[in-house]
DOKOLDO-71831 format. One record per residue (C-alpha): residue number from 1; residue in one letter; x, y, z. Coordinates in nm, 4 decimals, always signed. Example, Ala and Ser with C-alpha at 12.3 -4.5 7.8 and 13.67 -1.06 7.14 Angstrom:
2
+-----+----+----------+----------+----------+
!   i ! aa !       c1 !       c2 !       c3 !
+-----+----+----------+----------+----------+
!   1 !  A !  +1.2300 !  -0.4500 !  +0.7800 !
!   2 !  S !  +1.3670 !  -0.1060 !  +0.7140 !
+-----+----+----------+----------+----------+
END
This chain:
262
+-----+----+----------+----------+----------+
!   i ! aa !       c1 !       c2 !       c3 !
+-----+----+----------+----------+----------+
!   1 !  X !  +0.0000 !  +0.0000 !  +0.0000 !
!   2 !  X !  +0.1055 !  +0.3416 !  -0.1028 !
!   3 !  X !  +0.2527 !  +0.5369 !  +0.2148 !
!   4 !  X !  -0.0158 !  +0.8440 !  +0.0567 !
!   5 !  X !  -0.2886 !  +0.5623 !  +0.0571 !
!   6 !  X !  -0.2177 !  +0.4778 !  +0.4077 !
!   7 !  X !  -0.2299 !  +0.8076 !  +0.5573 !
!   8 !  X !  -0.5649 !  +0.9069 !  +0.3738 !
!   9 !  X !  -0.7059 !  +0.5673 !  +0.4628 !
!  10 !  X !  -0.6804 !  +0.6310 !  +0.8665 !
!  11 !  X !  -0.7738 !  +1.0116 !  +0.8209 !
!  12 !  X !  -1.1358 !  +0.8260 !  +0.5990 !
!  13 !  X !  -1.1631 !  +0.5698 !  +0.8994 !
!  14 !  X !  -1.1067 !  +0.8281 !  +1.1684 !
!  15 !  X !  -1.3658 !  +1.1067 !  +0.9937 !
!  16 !  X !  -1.6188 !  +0.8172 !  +0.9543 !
!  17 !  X !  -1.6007 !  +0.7577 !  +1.3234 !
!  18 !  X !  -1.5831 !  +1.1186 !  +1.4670 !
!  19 !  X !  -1.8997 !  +1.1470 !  +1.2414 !
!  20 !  X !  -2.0531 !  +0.8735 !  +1.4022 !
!  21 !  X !  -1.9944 !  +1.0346 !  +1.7125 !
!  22 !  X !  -2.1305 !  +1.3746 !  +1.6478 !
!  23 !  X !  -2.4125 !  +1.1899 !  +1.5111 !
!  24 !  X !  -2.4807 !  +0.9592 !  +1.8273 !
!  25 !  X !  -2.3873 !  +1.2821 !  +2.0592 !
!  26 !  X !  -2.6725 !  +1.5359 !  +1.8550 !
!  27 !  X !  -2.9349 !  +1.3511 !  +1.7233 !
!  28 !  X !  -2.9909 !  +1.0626 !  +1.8971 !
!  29 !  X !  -3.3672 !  +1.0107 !  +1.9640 !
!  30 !  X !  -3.3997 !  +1.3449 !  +1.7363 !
!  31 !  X !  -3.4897 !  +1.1648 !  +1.4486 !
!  32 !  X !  -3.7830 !  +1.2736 !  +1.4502 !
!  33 !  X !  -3.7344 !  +1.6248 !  +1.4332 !
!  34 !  X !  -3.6362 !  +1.8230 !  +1.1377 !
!  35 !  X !  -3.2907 !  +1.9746 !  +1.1431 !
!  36 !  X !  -3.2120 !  +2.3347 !  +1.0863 !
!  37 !  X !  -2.8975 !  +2.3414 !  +0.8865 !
!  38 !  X !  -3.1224 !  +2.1538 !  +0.5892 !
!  39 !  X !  -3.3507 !  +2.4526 !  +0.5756 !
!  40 !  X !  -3.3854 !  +2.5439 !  +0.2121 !
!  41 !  X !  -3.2690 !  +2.2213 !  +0.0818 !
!  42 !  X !  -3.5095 !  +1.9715 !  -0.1135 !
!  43 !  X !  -3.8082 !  +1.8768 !  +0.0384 !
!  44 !  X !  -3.8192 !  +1.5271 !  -0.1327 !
!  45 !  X !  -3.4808 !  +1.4775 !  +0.1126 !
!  46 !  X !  -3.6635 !  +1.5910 !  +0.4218 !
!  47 !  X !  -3.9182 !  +1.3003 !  +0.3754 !
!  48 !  X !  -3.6758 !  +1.0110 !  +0.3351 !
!  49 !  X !  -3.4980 !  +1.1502 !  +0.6481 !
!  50 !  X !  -3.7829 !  +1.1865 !  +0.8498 !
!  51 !  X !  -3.9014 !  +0.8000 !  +0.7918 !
!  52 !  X !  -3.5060 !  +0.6537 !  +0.8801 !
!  53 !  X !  -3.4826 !  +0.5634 !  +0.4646 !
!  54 !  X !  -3.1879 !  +0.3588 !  +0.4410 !
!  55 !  X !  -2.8737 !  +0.5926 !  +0.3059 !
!  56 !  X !  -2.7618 !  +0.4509 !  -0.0473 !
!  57 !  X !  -2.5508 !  +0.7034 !  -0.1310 !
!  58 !  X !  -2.2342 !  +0.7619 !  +0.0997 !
!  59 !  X !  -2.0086 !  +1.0750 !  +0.0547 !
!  60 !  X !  -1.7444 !  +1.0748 !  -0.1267 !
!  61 !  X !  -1.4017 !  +1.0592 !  +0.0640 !
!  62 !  X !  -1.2953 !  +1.3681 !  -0.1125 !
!  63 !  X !  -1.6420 !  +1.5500 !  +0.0216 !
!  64 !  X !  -1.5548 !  +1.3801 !  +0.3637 !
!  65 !  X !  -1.1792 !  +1.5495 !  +0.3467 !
!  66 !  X !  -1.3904 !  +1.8620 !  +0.2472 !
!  67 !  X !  -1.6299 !  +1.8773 !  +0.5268 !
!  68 !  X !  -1.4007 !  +1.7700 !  +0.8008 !
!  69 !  X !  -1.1924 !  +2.1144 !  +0.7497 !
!  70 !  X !  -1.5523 !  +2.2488 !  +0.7828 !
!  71 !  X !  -1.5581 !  +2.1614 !  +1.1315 !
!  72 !  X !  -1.2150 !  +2.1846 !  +1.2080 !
!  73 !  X !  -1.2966 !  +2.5790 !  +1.1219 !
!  74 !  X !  -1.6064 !  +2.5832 !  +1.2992 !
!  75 !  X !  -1.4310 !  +2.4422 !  +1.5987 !
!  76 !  X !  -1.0970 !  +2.6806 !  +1.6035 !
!  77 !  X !  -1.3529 !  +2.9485 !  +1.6048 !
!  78 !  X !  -1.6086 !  +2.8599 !  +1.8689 !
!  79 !  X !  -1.2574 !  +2.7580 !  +2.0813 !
!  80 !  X !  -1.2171 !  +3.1634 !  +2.0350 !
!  81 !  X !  -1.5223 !  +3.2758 !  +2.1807 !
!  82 !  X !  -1.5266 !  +3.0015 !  +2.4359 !
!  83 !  X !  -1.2265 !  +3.2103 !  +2.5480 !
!  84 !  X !  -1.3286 !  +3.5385 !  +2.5156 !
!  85 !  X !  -1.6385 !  +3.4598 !  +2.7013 !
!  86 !  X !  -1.4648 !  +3.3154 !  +2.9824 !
!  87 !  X !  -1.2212 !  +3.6302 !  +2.9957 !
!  88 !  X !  -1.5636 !  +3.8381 !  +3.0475 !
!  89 !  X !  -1.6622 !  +3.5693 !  +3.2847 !
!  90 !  X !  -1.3339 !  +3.6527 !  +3.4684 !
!  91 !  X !  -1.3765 !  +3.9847 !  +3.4235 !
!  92 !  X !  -1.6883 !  +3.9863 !  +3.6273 !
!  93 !  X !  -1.5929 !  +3.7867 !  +3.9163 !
!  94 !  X !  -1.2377 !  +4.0008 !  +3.9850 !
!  95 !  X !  -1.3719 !  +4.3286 !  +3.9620 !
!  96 !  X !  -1.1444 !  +4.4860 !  +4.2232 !
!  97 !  X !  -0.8921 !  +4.3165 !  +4.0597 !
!  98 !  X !  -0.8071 !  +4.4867 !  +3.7236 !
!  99 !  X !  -0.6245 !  +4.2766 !  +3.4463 !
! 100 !  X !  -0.4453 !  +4.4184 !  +3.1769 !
! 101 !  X !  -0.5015 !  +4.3234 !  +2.8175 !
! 102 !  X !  -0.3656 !  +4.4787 !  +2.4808 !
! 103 !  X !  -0.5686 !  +4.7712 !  +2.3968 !
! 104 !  X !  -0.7524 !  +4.6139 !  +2.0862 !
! 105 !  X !  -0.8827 !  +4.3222 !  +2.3478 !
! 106 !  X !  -0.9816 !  +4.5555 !  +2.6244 !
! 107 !  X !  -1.1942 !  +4.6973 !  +2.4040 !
! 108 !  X !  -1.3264 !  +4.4132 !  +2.2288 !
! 109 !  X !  -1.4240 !  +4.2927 !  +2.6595 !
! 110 !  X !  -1.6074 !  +4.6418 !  +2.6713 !
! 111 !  X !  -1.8316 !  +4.6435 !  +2.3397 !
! 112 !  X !  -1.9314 !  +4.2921 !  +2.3578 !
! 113 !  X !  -2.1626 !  +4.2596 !  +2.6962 !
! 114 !  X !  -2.2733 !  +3.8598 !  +2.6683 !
! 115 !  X !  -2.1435 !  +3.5470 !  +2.3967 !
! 116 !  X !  -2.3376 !  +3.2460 !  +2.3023 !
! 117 !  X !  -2.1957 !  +2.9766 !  +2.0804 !
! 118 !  X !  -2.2983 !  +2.6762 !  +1.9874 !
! 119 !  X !  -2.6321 !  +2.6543 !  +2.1566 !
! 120 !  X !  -2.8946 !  +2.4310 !  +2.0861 !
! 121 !  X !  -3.2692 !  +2.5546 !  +1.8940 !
! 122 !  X !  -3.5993 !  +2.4058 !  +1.9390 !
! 123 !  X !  -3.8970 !  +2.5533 !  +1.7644 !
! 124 !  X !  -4.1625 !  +2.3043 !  +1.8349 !
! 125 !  X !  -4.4464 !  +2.4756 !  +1.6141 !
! 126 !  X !  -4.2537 !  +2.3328 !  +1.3234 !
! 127 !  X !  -4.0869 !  +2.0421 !  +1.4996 !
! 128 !  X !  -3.7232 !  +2.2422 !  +1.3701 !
! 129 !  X !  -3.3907 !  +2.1664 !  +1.5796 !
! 130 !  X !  -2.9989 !  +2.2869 !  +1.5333 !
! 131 !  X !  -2.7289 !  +2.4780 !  +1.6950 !
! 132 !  X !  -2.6398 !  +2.8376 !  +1.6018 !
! 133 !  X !  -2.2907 !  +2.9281 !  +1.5899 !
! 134 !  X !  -2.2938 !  +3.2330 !  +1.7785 !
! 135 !  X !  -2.4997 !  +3.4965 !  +1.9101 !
! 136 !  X !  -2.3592 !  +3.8685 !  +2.0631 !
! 137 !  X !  -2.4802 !  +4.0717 !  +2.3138 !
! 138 !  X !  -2.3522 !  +4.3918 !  +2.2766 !
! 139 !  X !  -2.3243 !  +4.6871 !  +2.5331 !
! 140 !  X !  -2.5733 !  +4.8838 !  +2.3456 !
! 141 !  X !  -2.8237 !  +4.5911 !  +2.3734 !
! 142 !  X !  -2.8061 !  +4.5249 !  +2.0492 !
! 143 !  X !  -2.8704 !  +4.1196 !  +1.9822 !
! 144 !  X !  -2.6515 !  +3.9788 !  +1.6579 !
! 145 !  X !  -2.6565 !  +3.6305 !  +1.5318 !
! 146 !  X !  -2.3604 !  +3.4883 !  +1.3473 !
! 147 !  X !  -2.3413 !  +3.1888 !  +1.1019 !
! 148 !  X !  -2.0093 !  +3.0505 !  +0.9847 !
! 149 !  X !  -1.9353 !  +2.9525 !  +0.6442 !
! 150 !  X !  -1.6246 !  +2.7936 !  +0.4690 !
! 151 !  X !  -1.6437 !  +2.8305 !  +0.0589 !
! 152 !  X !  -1.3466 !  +2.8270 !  -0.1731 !
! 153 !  X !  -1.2096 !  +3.0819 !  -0.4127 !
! 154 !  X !  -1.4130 !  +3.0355 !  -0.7286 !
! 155 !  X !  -1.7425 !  +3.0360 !  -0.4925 !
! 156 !  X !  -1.6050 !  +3.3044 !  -0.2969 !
! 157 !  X !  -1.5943 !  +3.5200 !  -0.6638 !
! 158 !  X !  -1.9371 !  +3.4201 !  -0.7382 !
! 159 !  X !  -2.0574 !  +3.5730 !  -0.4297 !
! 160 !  X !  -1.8389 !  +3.8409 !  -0.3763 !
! 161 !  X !  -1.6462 !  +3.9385 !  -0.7140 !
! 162 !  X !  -1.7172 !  +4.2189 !  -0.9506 !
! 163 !  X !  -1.9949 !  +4.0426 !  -1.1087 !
! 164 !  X !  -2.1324 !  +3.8718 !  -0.8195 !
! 165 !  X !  -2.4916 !  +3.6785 !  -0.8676 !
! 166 !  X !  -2.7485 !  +3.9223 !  -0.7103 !
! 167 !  X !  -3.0311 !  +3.7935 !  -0.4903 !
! 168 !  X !  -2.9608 !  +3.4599 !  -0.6081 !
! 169 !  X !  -3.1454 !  +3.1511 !  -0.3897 !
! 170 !  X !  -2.9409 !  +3.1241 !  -0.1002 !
! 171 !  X !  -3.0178 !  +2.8247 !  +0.1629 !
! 172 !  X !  -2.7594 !  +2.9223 !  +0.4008 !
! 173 !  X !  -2.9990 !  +3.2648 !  +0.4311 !
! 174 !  X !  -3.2609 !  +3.0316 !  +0.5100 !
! 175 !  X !  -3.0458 !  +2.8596 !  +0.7888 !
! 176 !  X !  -2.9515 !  +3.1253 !  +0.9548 !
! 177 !  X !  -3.2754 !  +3.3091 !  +0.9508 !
! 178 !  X !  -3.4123 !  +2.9903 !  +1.1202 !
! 179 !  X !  -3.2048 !  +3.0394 !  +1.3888 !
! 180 !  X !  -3.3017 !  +3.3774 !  +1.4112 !
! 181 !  X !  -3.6566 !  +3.2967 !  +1.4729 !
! 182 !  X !  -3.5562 !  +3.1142 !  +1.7936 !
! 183 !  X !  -3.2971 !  +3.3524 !  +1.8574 !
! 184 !  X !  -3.5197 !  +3.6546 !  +1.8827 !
! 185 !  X !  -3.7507 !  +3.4750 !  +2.0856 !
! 186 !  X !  -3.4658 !  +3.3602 !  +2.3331 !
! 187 !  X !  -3.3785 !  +3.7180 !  +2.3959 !
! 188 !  X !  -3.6884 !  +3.9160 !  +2.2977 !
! 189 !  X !  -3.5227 !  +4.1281 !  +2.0556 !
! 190 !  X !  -3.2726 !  +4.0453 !  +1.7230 !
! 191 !  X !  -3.0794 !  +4.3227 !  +1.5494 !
! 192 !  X !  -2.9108 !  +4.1606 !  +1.2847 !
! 193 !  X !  -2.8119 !  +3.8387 !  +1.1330 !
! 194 !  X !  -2.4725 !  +3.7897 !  +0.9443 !
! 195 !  X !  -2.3211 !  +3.5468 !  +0.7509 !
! 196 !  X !  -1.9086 !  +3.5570 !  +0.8111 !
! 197 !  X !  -1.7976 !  +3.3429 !  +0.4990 !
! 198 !  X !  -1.4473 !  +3.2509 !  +0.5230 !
! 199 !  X !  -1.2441 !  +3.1927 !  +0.1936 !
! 200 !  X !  -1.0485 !  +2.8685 !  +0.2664 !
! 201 !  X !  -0.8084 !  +2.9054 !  -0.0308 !
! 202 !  X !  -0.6735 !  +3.2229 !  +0.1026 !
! 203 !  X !  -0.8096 !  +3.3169 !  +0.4480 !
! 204 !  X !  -0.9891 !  +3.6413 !  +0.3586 !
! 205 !  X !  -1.2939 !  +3.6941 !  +0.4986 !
! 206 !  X !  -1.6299 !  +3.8582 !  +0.4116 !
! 207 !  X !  -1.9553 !  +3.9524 !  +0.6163 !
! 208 !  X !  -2.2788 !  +3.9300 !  +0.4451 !
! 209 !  X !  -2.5864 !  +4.0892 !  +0.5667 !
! 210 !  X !  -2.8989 !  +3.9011 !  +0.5988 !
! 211 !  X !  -3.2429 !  +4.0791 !  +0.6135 !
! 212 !  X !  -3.4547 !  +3.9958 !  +0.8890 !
! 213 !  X !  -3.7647 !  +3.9499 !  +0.6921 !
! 214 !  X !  -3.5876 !  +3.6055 !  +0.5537 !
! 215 !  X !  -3.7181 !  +3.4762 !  +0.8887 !
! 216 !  X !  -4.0469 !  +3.5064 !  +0.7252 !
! 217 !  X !  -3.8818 !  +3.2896 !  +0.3947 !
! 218 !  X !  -3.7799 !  +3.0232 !  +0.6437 !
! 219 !  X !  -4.1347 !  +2.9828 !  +0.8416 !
! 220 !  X !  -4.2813 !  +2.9684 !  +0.5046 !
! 221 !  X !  -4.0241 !  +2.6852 !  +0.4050 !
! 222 !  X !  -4.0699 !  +2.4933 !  +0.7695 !
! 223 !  X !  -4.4301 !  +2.5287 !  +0.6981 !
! 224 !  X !  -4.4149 !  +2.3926 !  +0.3769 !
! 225 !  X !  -4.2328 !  +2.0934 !  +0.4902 !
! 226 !  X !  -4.4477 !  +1.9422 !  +0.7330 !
! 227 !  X !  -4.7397 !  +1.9109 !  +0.5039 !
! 228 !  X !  -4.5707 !  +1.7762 !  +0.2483 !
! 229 !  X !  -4.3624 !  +1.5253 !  +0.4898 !
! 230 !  X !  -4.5470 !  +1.4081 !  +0.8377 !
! 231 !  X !  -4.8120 !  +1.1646 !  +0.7607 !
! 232 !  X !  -4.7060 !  +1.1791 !  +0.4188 !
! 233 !  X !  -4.7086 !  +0.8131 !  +0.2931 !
! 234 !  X !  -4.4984 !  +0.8842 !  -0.0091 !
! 235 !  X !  -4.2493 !  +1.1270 !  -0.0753 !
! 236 !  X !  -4.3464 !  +1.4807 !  -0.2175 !
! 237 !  X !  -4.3042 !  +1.4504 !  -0.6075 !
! 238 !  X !  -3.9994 !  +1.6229 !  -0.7819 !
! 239 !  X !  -4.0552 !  +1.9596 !  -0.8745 !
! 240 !  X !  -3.8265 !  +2.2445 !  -0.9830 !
! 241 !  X !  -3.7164 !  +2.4745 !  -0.7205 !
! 242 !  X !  -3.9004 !  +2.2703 !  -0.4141 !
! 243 !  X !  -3.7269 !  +1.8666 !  -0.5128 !
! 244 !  X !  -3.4419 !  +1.9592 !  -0.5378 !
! 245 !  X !  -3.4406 !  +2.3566 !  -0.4751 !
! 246 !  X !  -3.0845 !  +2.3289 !  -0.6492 !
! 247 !  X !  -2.9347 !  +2.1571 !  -0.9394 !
! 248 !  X !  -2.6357 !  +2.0677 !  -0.7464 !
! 249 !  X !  -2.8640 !  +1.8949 !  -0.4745 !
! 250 !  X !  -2.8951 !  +1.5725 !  -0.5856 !
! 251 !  X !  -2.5022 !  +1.4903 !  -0.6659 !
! 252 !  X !  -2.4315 !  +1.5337 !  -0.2677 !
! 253 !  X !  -2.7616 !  +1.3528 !  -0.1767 !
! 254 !  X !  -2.7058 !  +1.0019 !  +0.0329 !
! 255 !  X !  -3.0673 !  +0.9014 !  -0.0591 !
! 256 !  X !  -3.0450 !  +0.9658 !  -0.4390 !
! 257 !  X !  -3.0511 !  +0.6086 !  -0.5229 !
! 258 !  X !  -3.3747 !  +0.5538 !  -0.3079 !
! 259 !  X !  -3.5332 !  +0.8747 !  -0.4346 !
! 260 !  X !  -3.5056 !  +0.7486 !  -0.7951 !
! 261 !  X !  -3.6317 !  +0.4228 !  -0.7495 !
! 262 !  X !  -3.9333 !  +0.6079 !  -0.5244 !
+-----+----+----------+----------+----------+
END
């Protein structure tokens, strides 16, 4: 066996079980529930995940490579604010005590008043669970929630180049904004939702702006899923722009086999 072979072989084996893991650790006895970070995806999907649908379609180990930086990103980052928010919780319980920070952090402890990250959603009315990235409570009140995204260079120009696609379908709008519904009713208020894509081919970094009326896309969505899917004794029929919502859906799909022989 090639030495190259060998080393991606373990890294496969390894990914496949952390994945197993996560799985076990998340959504065990969630099944049942729809999850939020498939909001604006194809509703034909939703149904053969909702009735347990054998997967016939595993990723790719290139896709499996792809996603584990993913969450190796996701991770380094909530590892951040897991520290910052303990140096505010430190802050608080030494306040005779002053410590001394650079001048950029001290500042950063004094504009941001509370962090969340990684914190679990519920919104029963549509039987909807995830975990938002982050959410920050600023000094001014204000109440922003943060998705992040990894996307390489040639997706990064679509979005963000000179000719960048314009209010083209976005489901990671949808994802976010279904966080925000929970989000604003968590803390009674919600000032802005943001989505920080991060270009992994060069590490620059972009913040897109997400309207808050997209919360009203994403209840729409939710809504339209659980008619089509709970108590639904065969899967919605393919249609353009609801199964799939994206060309591109169906190449990533595990249940693509099943959903053609459906």
């Amino acid at each position: 066996m090639a030495k190259s072979e060998l080393i991606n072989d373990i890294w496969i084996q390894w990914i496949d079980e952390q994945n197993r893991l996560n799985q076990l650790n998340r959504y065990s006895g969630e099944e049942k529930r729809f999850q939020s970070s498939s909001s604006g995806l194809c509703i034909r999907k939703h149904w053969f995940s909702f009735n347990k649908m054998d997967v016939t379609d595993e990723a790719e180990e290139k896709g499996k490579r792809t996603m584990r930086l993913g969450t190796a990103f996701h991770d380094d980052l909530e590892g951040a604010f897991v520290w910052f928010s303990d140096l505010k919780e430190k802050e608080k319980k030494q306040k005779k005590k002053k410590y001394i920070y650079n001048t950029k952090l001290t500042e950063l402890l004094r504009t941001v008043k509370e962090v969340h990250c990684e914190k679990e959603i519920l919104i029963d009315a549509f039987n909807v669970r995830g975990f938002y990235d982050l959410v920050l409570v600023m000094d001014t009140g204000e109440v922003h929630l943060y998705d992040f995204k990894t996307i390489g260079a040639w997706g990064y120009k679509l979005k963000f180049g000179r000719n960048a696609k314009q209010n083209q379908y976005n489901h990671h709008e949808y994802q976010l904004a279904t966080y925000g519904y929970a989000v604003e009713r968590e803390f009674g208020r919600l000032d802005g939702m943001h989505l920080w894509y991060f270009n992994k081919d060069n590490s620059s970094y972009k913040l897109h702006d997400v309207p808050l009326d997209r919360i009203n896309d994403a209840l729409r969505y939710w809504r339209e899923v659980n008619e089509a899917v709970v108590n639904a004794d065969i899967p919605p029929p393919l249609e353009k722009w609801v199964s799939p919502r994206m060309g591109w859906e169906c190449d990533y799909c595990q249940f693509y086999q099943s959903c053609q022989e459906a």
